[in-house]
C-alpha positions, 0 to 999 in steps of 0.5 A: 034460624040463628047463625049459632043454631045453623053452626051447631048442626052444621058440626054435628051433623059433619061430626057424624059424617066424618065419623062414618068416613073413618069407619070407610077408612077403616074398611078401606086399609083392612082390606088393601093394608099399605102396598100395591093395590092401596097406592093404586086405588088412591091415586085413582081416587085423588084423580078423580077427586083433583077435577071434582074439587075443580067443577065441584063446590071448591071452584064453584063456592068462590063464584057462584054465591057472591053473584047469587047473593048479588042478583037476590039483594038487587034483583029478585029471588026468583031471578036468582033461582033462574041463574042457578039452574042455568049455572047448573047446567053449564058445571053438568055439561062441563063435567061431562066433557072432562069425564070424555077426556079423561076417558080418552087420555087415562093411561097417557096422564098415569104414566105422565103423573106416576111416573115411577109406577111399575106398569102393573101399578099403571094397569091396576091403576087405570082400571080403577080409575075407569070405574070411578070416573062417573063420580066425578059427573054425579058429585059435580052437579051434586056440588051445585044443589049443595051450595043451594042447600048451605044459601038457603041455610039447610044445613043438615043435608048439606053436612051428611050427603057424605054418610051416603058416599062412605056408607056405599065404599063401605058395603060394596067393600065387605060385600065385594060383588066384583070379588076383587076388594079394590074394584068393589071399592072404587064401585061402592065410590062411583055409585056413592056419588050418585046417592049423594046427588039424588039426596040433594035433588030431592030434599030441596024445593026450586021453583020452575025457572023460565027459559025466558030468563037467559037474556037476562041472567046471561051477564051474570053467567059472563059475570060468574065466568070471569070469577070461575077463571082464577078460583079454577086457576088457584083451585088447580094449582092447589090441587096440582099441588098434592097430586105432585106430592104423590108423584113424589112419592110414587117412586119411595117405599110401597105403601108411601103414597097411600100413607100420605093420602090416609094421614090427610084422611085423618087431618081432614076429620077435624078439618071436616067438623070444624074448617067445613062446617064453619066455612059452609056456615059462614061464606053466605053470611060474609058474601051477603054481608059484603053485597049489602055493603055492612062494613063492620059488621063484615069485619067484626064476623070475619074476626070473630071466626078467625080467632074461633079457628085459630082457638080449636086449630092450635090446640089440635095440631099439636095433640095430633103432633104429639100423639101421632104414633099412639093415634095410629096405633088405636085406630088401624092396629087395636079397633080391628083386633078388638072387633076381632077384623083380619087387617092387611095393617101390619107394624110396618104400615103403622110406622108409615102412617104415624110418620106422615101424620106427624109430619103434616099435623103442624099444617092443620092450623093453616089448611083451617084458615086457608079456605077462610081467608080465601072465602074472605077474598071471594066474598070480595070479588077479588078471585085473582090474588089468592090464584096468584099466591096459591101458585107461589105456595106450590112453588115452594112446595116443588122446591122444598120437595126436591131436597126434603124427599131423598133426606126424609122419604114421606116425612119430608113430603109431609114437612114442605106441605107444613111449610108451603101452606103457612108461607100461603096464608102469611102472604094472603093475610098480608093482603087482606091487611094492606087492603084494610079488610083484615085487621087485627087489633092487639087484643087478638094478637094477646088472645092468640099468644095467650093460648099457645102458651097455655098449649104449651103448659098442656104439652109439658103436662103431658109428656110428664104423667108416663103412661099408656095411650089411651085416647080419651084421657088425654083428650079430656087432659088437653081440651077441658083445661082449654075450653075452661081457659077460653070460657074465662077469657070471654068473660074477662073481655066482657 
């Protein structure tokens, strides 16, 4: 199957995925709105999601492939087979181990992290948490059989398994068994997992695997584990990095946490389509394109979607800056009145979300090229300068929260992730270029200035034509001329 093919099902297929979790966003405000219990069950949700992201595919992607791409190209598949399923075992077991912890530590890590939270928001929060925990077991072995999914290029399953998790929040939520919207929802996330993990076992074939194996796989194993040290470092950092926004924001105006976490919720939707589905495509073809020692080619590939995610990620973060309000409005206050849904969603929690996302849309270009560029040193086996600059990111960001919160509330939290993430990327990309990996010639420097001045024209067209907000006009407004303008450019190139 052609690379363009595997890319088009990929953002399809994740397109539909990200469309249903909306709808399990929906859901999940209608029912909670912007307070207590809101705040609560997302911060026991990104607890949860923090050590998945850890032992899940995030950690796992930057170690695991390079190695397996490295053990087919020299070795054997059948070797390599071997050395997934003992690297499977060994994510299983600690995942396990972690869930035990966390058991045991909850409410001693909430009251360290949420430091601000009252003891009822605690309480709450740690009940929840409690029911979602095995999620985080479920997803993590899950993670493995999906990156089985993306080396074998079986791309549809591999983009969907989420519809499994979101479509679970969403009918235990309306159904609410446990009659308690909060607790039936963090029910429907923990059981979600297990879905995805049996989708993913059982829509792919592996060969039996030998036992017999493990001496010979094992310094791939030690191998994989010295990799799995600074992409779990970075990773934690990272991750580290949004759960100490929360705690920043735990002690500002109800309903300010889970504003932060909802308007990332919406930044993920095109990050998903585009960001994921591209990454998912790509980090197999530039890690097998490196273990074979392909040069140009490698650089010609890494080029080409860096301006591919540049060209959609410009664009995009400024209508979601521009229309941030009116974006909002649509999708929480207007959807539920047509569909004639009781929301808990008042003007108060509208003016919240519409603040964060405004704030955090400029980062959308970057958190696209983030995971890329960090792909980039992976498929190199270089896993210990992006830990270190992603630690430098989460300094800046500690700082600038420190003085942009008490002035800003949640807008200033949303500011110095912008700010934090493409000082990140600046320093990354510096790197990559030094080391003569990532080089740009001034055609893509051109190309790149020629579209955000295009962006710009858009913006003044925009704001000049006064009317009322409705999404697909302006849609249509901004893109189409776009994709005209890039269609030319290619052309022109040839």
């Amino acid at each position: 199957m052609s690379r363009k093919k595997n890319l088009f099902i990929s953002i399809v297929s994740t397109i539909l995925s990200r469309g249903i979790g909306f709808l399990r966003t929906l859901v999940e405000t209608t029912l909670l709105g912007l307070g207590m219990f809101s705040d609560s069950y997302m911060a026991a949700f990104r607890l949860t999601n923090f050590f998945r992201e850890l032992f899940g595919e995030g950690a796992m992607a930057g170690a695991f492939i390079p190695v397996y791409s490295k053990i087919k190209h020299e070795k054997s598949e059948k070797l390599a087979y071997s050395f997934f399923f003992f690297a499977s075992i060994f994510v299983f077991l600690l995942s396990c181990s972690i869930y035990l912890l966390l058991n045991f530590f909850l409410e001693d890590i909430l009251k360290v992290w949420l430091i601000d939270f009252t003891p009822q928001k605690i309480d709450t929060t740690k009940n929840l948490a409690t029911i979602m925990l095995p999620y985080l077991v479920f997803i993590s072995l899950a993670s493995m059989f999906l990156l089985l999914h993306q080396i074998k290029e079986k791309f549809f399953y591999s983009s969907i398994h989420p519809i499994l998790f979101s479509f679970s929040i969403i009918v235990f939520g309306i159904t609410n068994p446990l009659s308690h919207h909060a607790k039936s929802l963090a029910l429907g996330l923990m059981i979600g997992g297990l879905l995805q993990l049996l989708l993913l076992i059982f829509t792919i074939k592996t060969p039996l695997v030998s036992l017999s194996d493990f001496q010979k796989i094992l310094p791939y194993l030690k191998k994989m584990s010295l990799l799995l040290i600074p992409v779990i470092f970075s990773l934690m950092v990272s991750r580290i990095n949004r759960l100490i926004d929360l705690s920043f924001a735990s002690g500002l105006l109800s309903g300010s946490l889970s504003s932060l976490v909802y308007a990332t919720v919406l930044i993920n939707v095109p990050l998903g389509f585009i960001g994921v589905a591209t990454n998912n495509v790509i980090f197999p073809v530039i890690a097998k394109l490196k273990a074979s020692k392909k040069h140009n080619q490698f650089q010609k590939e890494v080029i080409e979607v860096f301006y591919y995610l540049s060209f959609i990620g410009i664009p995009v973060s400024i209508f979601l800056y521009l229309f941030s309000y009116d974006i909002c409005k649509v999708l929480f206050i207007e959807i539920p009145k047509f569909l004639s849904i009781k929301s808990m969603f008042d003007q108060a929690a509208l003016s919240l979300l519409a603040s964060s996302l405004k704030y955090y849309s400029p980062a959308l270009l970057s958190l696209l090229l983030l995971p890329f560029v960090i792909k980039i040193f992976h498929s190199c086996s270089d896993t210990k300068t992006p830990a270190l600059i992603t630690l430098f990111g989460v300094i800046i960001n500690i700082v600038l929260n420190f003085y942009f919160t008490p002035i800003w509330q949640n807008k200033g939290i949303a500011g110095a992730t912008t700010i934090a993430s493409y000082a990140q990327l600046f320093l990354l990309i510096l790197f990559l270029s030094k080391k003569n990996i990532l080089l740009f010639s001034k055609k893509t420097f051109i190309s790149s200035f020629q579209i955000l001045l295009f962006c710009f024209l858009l913006i003044f067209i925009c704001e000049e034509i006064h009317s009322s907000f409705s999404p697909l006009p302006e849609l249509f407004l901004f893109f189409i001329p776009l994709l005209i303008f890039h269609l030319f450019q290619k052309n022109y190139k040839k």
